[in-house]
GUVEX-189033 format. One record per residue (C-alpha): residue in one letter; x, y, z. Coordinates in pm, 1 decimal, always signed. Layout:
BEGIN
residu / x / y / z
A / X / Y / Z
...
This chain:
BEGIN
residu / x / y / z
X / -1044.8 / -507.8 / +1824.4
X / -1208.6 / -162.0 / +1791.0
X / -1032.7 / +101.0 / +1538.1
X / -1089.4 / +490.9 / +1572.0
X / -1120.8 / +689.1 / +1283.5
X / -1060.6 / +1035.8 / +1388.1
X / -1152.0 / +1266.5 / +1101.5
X / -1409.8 / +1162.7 / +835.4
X / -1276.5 / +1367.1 / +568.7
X / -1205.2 / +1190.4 / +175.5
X / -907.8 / +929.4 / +369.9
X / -1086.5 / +876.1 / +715.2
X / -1451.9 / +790.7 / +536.3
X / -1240.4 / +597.0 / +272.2
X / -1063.4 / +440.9 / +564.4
X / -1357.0 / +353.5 / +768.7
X / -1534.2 / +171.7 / +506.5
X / -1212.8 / -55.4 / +395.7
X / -1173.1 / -157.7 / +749.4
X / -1558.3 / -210.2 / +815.7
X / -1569.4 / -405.5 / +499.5
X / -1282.1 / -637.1 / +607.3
X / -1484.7 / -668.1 / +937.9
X / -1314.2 / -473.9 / +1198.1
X / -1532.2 / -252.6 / +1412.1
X / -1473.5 / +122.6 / +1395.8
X / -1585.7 / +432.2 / +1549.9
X / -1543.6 / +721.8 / +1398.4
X / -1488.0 / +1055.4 / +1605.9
X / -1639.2 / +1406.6 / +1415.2
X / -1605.0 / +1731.4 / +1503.6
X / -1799.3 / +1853.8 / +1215.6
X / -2188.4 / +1766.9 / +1238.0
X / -2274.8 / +1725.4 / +826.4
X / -1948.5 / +1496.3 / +837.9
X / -2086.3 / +1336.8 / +1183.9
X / -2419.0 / +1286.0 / +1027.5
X / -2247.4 / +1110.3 / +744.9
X / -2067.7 / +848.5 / +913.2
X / -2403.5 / +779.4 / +1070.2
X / -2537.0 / +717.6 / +764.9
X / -2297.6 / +471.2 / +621.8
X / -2369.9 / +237.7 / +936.4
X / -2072.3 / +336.0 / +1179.2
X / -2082.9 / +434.9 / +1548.4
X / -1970.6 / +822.3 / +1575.0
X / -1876.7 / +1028.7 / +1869.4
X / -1899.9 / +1380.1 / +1797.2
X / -1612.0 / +1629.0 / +1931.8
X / -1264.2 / +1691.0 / +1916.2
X / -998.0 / +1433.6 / +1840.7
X / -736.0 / +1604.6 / +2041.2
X / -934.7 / +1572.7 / +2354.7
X / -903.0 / +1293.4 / +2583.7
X / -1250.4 / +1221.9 / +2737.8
X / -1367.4 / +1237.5 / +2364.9
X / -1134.8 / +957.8 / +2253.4
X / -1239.8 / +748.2 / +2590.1
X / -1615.3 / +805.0 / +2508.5
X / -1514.9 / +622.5 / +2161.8
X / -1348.4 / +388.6 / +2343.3
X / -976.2 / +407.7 / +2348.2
X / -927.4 / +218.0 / +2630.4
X / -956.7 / -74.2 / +2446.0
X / -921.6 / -11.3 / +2096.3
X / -658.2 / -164.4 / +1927.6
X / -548.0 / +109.7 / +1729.0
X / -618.3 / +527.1 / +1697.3
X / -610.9 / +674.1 / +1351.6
X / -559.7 / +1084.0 / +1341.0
X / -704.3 / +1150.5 / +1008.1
X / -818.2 / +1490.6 / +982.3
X / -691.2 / +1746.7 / +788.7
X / -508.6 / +1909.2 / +1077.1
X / -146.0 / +1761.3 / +1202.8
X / -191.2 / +1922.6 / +1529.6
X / -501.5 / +1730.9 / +1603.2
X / -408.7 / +1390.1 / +1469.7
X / -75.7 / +1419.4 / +1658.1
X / -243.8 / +1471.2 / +1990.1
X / -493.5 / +1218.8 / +1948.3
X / -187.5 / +979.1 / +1855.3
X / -44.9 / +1065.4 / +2159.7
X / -377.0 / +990.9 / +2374.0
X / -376.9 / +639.7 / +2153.3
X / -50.9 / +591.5 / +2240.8
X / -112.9 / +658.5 / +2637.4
X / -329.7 / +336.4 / +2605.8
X / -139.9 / +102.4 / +2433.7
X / -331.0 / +144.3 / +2110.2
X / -142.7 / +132.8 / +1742.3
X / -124.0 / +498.5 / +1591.0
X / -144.1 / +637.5 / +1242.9
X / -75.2 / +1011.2 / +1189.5
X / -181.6 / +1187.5 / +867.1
X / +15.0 / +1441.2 / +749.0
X / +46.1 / +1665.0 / +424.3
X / +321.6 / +1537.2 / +133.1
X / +457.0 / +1915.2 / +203.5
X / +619.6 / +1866.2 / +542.2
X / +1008.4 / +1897.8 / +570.5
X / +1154.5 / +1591.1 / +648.1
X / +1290.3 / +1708.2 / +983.9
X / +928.4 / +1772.5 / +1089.7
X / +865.3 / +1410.2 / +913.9
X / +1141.9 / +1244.3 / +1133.1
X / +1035.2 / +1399.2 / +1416.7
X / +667.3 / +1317.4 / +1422.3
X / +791.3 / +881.4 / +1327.2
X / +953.5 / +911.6 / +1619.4
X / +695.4 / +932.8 / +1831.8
X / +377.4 / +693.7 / +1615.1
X / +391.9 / +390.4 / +1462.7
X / +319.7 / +500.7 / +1111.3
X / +301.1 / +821.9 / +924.3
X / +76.0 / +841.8 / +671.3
X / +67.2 / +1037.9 / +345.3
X / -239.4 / +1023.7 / +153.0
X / -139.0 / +1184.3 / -117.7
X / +94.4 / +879.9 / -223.3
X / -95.1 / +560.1 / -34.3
X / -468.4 / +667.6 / -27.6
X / -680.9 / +541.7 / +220.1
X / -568.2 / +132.4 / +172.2
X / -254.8 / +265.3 / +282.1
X / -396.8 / +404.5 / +579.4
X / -575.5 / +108.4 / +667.2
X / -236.5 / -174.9 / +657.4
X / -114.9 / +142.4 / +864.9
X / -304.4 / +70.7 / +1101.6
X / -348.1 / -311.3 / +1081.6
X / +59.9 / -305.8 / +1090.7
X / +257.9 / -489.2 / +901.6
X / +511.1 / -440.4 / +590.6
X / +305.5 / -591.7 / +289.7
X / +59.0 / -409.3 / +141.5
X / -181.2 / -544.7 / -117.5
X / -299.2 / -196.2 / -219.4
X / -525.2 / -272.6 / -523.5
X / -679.0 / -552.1 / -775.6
X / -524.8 / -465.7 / -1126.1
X / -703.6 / -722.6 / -1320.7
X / -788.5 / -1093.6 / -1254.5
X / -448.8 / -1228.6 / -1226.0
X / -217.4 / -918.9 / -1159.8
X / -228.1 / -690.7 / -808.2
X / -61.7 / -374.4 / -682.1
X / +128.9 / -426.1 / -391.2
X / +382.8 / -175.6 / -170.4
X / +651.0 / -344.9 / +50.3
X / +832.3 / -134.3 / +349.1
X / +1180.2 / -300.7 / +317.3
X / +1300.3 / -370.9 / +728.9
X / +1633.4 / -421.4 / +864.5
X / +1754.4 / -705.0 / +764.4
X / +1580.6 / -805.9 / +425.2
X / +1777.1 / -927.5 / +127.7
X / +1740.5 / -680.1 / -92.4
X / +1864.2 / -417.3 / +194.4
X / +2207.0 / -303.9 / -15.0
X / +2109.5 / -398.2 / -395.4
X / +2052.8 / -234.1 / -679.4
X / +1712.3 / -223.7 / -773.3
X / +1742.4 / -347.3 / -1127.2
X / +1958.8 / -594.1 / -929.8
X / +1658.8 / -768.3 / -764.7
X / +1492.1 / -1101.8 / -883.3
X / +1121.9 / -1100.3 / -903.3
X / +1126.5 / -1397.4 / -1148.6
X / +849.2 / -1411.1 / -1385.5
X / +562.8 / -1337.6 / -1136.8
X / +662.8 / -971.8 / -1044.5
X / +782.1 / -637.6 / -1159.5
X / +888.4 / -293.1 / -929.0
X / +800.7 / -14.1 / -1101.9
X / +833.5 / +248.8 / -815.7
X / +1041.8 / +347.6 / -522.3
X / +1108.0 / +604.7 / -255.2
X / +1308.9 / +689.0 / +75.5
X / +1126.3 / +681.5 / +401.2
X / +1010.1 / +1029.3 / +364.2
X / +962.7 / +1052.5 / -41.3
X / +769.8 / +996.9 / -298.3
X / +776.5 / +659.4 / -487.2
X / +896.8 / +752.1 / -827.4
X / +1042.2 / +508.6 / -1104.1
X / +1386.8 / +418.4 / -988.9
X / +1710.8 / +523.4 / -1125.2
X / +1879.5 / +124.8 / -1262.4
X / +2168.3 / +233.0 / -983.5
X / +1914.1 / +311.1 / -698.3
X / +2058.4 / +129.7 / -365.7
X / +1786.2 / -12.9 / -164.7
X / +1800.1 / +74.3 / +197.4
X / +1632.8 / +51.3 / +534.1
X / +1294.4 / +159.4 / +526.7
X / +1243.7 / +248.7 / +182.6
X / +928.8 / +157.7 / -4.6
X / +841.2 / -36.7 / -329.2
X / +605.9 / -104.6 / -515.7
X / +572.2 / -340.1 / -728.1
X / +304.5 / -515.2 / -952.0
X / +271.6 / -878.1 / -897.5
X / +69.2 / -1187.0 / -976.3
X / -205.4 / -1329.7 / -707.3
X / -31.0 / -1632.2 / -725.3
X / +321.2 / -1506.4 / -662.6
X / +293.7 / -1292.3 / -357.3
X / +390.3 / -1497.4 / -119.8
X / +779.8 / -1596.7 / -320.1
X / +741.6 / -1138.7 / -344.7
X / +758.4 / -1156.6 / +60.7
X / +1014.5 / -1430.9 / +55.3
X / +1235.2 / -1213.6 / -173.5
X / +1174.1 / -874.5 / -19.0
X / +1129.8 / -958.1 / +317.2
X / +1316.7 / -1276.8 / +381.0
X / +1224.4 / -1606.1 / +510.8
């Protein structure tokens, strides 16, 4: 159950530790020796070289990894070393800038499981990337409330309703949205929740399981 961190820039490093801390072994793949000689330091297993290259990602293992994250600070690489991750049967998560057009956007979720924007989702974001899944507890607000983003699938409930129009009860409250490739901001009352679109909402510990029931259905 091995994760690669390609990259340990601010998200990969960031990255790296959330995953090591939930107990998932990484190994982290550096081009850069101070950044190399970091991720030593914090306790991980590093292979130095480049990302994009093949016999660097089997030397860290890719053969049976269960997923590849391309986290540096260049598309190019992180798209290739998707690809490699791919090649294997491993989970991939591409980093890209919030600047792309959404053509280029559309054309890089085509080919990986999850494109990442750390800009708006930070390194927790990047780790449930590559975990998988559509329910993110991002942060801890305070004792009882948490942060949490929700990719809405095919098929959900809420998939054609307004979002003022959606019934959180008394243990839950949206406060952002945003298309597949756009920023969360706070919704419009008249916003129509589609396909693929993300929300976030603030909800209490001991609600989040009637918050998956709601958004993502039984």
């Amino acid at each position: 159950m091995t994760f690669i961190i390609v990259g340990y820039g601010r998200v990969g490093a960031r990255t790296a530790r959330i995953l090591h801390e939930e107990g998932h072994p990484v190994v982290v793949v550096e081009n850069d020796p101070e950044k190399a000689d970091r991720a030593r330091e914090a306790g991980f297993e590093v292979v130095e070289g480049d990302g994009s290259n093949e016999s660097v990602l089997k030397r860290a293992g890719v053969a049976d990894a269960v997923a590849v994250g391309g986290l540096t600070g260049d598309p190019n690489t992180n798209f290739a070393a998707c690809m490699i991750g791919k090649q294997f049967g491993c989970r991939v998560a591409m980093r890209i800038s919030e600047d792309y057009r959404e053509e280029i956007y559309e054309q890089y979720e085509e080919d990986v499981d999850e494109v990442i924007y750390p800009e708006r989702l930070g390194a927790a974001g990047a780790k449930t990337a590559l975990l998988g899944g559509s329910f993110s507890a991002i942060d801890e607000l305070t004792e009882r409330l948490r942060l949490t983003t929700v990719a809405i699938p095919e098929g959900s409930p809420v998939v054609g309703q307004k979002v003022n129009e959606i019934d959180l009860g008394d243990f839950g409250r949206i406060y952002a949205h945003g298309r597949r490739s756009e920023s969360m901001t706070i919704p419009l009352p008249g916003t129509v929740v589609e396909p693929k679109d993300r929300i976030a909402l603030v909800v209490e510990h001991d609600g989040l399981e009637r918050a998956k029931t709601a958004l993502l259905g039984a």
